[in-house]
C-alpha positions as a Markdown table, in Angstrom:
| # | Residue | x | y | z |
|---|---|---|---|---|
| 1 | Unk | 75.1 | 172.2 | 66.6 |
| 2 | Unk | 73.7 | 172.7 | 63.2 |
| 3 | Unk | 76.1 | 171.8 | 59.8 |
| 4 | Unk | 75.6 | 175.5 | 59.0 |
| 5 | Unk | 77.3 | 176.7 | 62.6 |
| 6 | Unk | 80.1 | 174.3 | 62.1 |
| 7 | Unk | 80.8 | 175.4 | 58.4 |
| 8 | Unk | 80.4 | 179.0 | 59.5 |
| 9 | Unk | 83.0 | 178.5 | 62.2 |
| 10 | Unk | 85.2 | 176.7 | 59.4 |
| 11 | Unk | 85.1 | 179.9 | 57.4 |
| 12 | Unk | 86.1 | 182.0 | 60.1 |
| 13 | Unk | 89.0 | 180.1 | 61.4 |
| 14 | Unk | 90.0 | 180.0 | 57.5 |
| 15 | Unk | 89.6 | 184.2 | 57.2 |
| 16 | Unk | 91.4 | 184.8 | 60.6 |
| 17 | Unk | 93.8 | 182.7 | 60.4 |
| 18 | Unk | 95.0 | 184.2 | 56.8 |
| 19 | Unk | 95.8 | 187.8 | 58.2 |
| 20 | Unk | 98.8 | 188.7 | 59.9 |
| 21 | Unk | 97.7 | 189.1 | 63.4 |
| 22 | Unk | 98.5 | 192.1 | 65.7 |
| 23 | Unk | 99.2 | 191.0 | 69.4 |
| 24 | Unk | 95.4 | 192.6 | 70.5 |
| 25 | Unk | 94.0 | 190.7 | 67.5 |
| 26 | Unk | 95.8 | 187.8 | 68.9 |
| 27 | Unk | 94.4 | 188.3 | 72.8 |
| 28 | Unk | 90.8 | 188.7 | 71.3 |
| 29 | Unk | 90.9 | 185.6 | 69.0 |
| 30 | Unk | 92.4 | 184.2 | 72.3 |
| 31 | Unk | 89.6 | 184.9 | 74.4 |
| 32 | Unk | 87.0 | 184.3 | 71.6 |
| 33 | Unk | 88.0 | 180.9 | 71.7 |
| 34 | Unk | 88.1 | 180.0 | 74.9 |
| 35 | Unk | 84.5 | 181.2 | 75.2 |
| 36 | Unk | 83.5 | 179.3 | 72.4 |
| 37 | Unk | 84.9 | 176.0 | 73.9 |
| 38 | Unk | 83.0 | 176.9 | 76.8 |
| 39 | Unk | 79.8 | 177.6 | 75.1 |
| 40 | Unk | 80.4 | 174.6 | 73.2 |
| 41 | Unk | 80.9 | 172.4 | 76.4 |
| 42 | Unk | 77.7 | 174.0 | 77.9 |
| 43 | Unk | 76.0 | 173.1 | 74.9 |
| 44 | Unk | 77.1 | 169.8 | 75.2 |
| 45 | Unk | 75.8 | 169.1 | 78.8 |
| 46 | Unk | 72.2 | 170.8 | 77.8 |
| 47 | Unk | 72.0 | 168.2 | 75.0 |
| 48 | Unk | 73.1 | 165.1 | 77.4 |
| 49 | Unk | 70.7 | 166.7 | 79.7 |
C-alpha cells in the first residue's frame, strides 16, 4: 500500500461521497467496496506471506 493509493482512495471517497447518489450508483459503490476490502485483505495476507 503506497501513501499515494491511500491518498488516492481518500480523494475518491471525498468526490463520491459529495454527490447525491442514485440507488445503481449506490449498488456499484456498494460492490466497489466490498471488493476493495477484499483486495485489501488479499493484499494483506501476500505481505504477511
Amino acid at each position: 500500500m503506497t501513501p499515494t493509493f491511500l491518498h488516492n482512495r481518500k480523494e475518491h471517497l471525498r468526490a463520491t461521497g459529495s454527490l447525491p447518489n442514485p440507488p445503481g450508483k449506490l449498488l456499484q459503490q456498494v460492490l466497489f467496496s466490498v471488493l476493495w476490502r477484499n483486495q485489501l485483505a488479499v493484499a494483506t495476507a501476500i505481505l504477511r506471506g
